[in-house]
ROSE-4610 file (N, C-alpha, C; in Angstrom, 1 decimal, always signed):
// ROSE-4610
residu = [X/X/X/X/X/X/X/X/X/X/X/X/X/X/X/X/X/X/X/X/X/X/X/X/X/X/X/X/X/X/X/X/X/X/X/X/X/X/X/X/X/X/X/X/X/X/X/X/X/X/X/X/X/X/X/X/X/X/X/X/X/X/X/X/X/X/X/X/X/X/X/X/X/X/X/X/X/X/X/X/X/X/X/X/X/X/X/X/X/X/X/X/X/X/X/X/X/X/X/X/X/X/X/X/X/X/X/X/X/X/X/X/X/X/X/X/X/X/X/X/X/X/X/X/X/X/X/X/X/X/X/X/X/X/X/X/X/X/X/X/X/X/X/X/X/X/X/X/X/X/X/X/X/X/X/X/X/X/X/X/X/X/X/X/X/X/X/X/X/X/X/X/X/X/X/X/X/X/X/X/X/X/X/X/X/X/X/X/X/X/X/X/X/X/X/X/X/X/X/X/X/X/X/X/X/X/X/X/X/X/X/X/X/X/X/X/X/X/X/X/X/X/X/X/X/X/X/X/X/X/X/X/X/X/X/X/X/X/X/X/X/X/X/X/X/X/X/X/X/X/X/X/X/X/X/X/X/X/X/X/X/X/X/X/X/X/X/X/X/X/X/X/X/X/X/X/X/X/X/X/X/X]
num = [1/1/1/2/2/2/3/3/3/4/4/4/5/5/5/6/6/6/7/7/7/8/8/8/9/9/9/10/10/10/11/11/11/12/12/12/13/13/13/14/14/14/15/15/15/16/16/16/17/17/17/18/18/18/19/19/19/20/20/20/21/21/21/22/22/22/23/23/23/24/24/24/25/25/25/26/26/26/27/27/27/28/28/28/29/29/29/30/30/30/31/31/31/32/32/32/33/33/33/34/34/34/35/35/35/36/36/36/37/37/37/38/38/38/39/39/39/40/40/40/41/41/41/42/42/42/43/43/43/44/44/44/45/45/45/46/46/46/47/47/47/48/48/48/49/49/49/50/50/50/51/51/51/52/52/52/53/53/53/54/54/54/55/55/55/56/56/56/57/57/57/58/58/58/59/59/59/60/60/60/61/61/61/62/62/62/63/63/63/64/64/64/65/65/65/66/66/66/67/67/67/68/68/68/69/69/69/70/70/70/71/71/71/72/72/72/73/73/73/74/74/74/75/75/75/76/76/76/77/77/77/78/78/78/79/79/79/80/80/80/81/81/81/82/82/82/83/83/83/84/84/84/85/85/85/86/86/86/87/87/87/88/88/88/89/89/89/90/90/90/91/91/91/92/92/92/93/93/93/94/94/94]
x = [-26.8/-26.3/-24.9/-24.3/-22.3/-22.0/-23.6/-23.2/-22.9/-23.1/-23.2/-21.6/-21.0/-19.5/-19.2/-20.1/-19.2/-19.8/-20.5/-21.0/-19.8/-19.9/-18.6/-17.3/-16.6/-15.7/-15.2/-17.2/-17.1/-17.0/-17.6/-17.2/-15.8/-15.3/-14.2/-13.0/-12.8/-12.4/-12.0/-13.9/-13.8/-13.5/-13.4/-12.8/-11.2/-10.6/-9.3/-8.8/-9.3/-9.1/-9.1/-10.4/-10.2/-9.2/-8.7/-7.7/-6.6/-6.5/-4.5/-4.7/-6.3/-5.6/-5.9/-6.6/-6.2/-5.0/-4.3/-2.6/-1.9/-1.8/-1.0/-1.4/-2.8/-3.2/-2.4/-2.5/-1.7/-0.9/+0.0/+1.9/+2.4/+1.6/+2.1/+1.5/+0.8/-0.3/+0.3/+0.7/+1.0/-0.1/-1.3/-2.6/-2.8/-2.1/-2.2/-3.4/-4.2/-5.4/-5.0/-5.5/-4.9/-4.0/-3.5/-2.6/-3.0/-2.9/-3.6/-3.3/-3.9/-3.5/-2.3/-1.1/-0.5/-0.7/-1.6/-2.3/-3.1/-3.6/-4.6/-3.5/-2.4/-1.9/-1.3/-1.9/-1.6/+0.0/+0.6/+1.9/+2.5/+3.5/+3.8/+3.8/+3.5/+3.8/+5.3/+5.3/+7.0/+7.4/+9.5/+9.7/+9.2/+9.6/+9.6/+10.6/+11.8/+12.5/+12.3/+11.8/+11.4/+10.2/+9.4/+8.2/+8.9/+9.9/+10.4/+10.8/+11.8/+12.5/+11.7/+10.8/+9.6/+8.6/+8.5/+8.2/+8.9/+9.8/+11.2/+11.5/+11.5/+11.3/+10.2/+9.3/+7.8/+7.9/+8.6/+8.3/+9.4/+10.5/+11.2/+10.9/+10.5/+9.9/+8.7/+8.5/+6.8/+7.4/+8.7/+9.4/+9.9/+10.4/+11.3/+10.4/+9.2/+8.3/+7.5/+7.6/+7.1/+7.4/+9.3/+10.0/+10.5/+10.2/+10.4/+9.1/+8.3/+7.1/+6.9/+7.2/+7.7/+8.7/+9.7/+10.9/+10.4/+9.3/+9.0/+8.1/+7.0/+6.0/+7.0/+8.1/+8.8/+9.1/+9.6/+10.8/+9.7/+8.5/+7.2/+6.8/+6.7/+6.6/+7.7/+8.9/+9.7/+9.8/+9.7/+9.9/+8.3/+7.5/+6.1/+6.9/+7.1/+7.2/+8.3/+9.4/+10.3/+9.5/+9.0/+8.6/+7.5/+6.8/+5.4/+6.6/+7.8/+8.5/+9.5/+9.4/+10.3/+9.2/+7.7/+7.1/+6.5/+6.2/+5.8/+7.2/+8.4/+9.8/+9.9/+9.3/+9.2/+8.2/+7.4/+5.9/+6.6/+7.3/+7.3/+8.3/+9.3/+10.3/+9.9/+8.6/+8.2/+7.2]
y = [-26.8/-25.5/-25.3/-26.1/-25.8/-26.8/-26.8/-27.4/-26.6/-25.2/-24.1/-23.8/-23.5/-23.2/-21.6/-20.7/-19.4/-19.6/-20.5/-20.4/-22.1/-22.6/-23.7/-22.9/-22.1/-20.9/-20.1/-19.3/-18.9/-19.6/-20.7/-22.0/-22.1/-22.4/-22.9/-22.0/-20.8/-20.0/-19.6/-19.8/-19.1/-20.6/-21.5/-22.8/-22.4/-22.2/-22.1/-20.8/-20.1/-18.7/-19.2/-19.7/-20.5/-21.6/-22.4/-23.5/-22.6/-21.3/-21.2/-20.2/-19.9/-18.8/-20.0/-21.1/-21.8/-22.1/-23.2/-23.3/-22.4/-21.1/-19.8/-19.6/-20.1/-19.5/-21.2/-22.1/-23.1/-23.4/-22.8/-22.5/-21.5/-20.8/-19.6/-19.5/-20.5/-20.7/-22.2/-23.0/-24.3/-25.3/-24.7/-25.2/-26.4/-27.3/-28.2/-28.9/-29.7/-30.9/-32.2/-32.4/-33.5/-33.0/-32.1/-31.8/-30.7/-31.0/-29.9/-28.0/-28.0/-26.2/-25.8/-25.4/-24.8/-24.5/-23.1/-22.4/-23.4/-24.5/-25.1/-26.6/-26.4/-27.4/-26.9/-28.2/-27.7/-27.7/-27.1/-26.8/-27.8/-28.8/-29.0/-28.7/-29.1/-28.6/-28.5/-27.8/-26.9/-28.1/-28.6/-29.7/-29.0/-30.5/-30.2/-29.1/-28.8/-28.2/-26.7/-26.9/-25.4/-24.6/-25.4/-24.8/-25.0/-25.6/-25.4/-23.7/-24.0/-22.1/-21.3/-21.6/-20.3/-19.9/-21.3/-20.7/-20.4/-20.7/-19.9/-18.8/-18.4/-16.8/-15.8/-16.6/-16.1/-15.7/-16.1/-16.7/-15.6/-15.3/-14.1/-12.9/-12.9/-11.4/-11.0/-11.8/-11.7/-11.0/-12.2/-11.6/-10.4/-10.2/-8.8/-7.9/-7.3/-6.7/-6.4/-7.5/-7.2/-7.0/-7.1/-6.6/-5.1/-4.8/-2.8/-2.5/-2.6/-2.3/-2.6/-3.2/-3.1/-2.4/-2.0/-1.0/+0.2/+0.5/+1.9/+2.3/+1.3/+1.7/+1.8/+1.4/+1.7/+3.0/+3.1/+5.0/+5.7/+5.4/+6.7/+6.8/+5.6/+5.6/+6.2/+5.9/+6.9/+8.1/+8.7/+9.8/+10.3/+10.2/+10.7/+11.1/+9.7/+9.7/+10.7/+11.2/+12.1/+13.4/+13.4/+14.6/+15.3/+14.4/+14.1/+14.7/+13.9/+14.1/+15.6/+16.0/+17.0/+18.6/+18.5/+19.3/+19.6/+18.4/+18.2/+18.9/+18.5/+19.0/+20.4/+21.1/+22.5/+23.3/+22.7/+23.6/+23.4/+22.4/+22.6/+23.5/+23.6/+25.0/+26.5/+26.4/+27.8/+28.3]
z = [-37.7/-37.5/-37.9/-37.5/-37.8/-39.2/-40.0/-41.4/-42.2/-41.7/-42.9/-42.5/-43.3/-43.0/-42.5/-42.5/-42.3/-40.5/-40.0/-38.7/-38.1/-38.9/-38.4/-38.3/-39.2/-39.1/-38.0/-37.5/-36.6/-35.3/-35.0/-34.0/-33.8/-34.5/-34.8/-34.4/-34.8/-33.6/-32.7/-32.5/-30.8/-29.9/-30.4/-29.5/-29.5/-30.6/-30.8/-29.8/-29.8/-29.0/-27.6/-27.1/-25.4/-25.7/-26.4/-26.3/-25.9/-26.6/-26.5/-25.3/-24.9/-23.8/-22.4/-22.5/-21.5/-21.6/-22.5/-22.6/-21.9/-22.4/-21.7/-20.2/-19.9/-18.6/-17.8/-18.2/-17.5/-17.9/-18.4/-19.0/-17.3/-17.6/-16.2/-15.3/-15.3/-13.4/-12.9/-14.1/-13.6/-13.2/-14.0/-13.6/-14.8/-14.7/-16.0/-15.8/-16.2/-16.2/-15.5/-14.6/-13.9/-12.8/-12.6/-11.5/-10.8/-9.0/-8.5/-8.2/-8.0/-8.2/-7.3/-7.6/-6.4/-5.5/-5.5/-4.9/-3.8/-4.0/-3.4/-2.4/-3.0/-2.4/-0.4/+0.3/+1.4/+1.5/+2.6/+2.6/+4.0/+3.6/+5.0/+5.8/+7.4/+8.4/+8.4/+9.4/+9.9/+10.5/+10.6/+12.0/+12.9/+13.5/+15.2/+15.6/+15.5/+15.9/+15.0/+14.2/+13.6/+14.8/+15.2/+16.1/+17.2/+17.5/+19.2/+19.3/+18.1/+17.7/+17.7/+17.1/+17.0/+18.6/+19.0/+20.1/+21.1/+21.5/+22.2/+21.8/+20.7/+19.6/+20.5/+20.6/+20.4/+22.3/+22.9/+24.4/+24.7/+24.1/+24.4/+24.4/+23.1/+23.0/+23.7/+23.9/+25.1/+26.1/+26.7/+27.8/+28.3/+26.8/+26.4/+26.7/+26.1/+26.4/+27.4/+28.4/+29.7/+30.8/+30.7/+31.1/+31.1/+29.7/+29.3/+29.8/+29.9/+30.6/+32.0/+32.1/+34.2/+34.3/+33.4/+33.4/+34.1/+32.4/+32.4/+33.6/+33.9/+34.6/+36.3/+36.4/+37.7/+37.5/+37.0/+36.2/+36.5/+35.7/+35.6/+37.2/+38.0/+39.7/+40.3/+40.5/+41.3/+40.7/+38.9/+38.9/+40.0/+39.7/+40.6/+41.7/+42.3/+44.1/+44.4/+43.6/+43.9/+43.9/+42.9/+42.3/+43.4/+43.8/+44.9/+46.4/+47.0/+48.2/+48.0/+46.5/+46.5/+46.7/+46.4/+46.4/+47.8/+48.9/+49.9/+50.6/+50.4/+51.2/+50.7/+49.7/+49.2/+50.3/+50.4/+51.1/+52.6/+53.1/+54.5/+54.9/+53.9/+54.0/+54.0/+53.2/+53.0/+54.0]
């Protein structure tokens, strides 16, 4: 079949066309033959001292937040309780 030349031509080609767009596609992906994908490469773990920080990070802001939320939920209670002793102190005047 690829003895007749306008079909060896056509072969011929379309091999050359997938050669240079693989080349280009592993020029700019870095996906060479023999070497593993970026993409696929695992990534170190973090130091030690990078995960201490992070969770001391992580352990504050937890804090921080459940602190403003015990803030508010006090504020939102004595505003009530005032609001509740000032309306009760209203009715028994009247």
């Amino acid at each position: 079949m690829l003895s007749r030349p306008e079909v060896r031509a056509d072969y011929d080609k379309a091999i050359r066309v997938n050669a240079m767009s693989d080349a280009l596609m592993q020029r700019y992906t870095g996906n060479a033959p023999g070497r593993p994908s970026p993409a696929r490469a695992k990534p170190k773990p973090p130091p030690p001292h990078v995960v201490r920080a992070q969770r001391r990070a992580y352990n504050a802001a937890v804090r921080q937040l459940l602190l403003v939320t015990a803030a508010f939920m006090l504020i939102v209670i004595a505003v009530v309780a005032v609001l509740t002793l000032a309306q009760i102190g209203i009715g028994e005047l009247l």
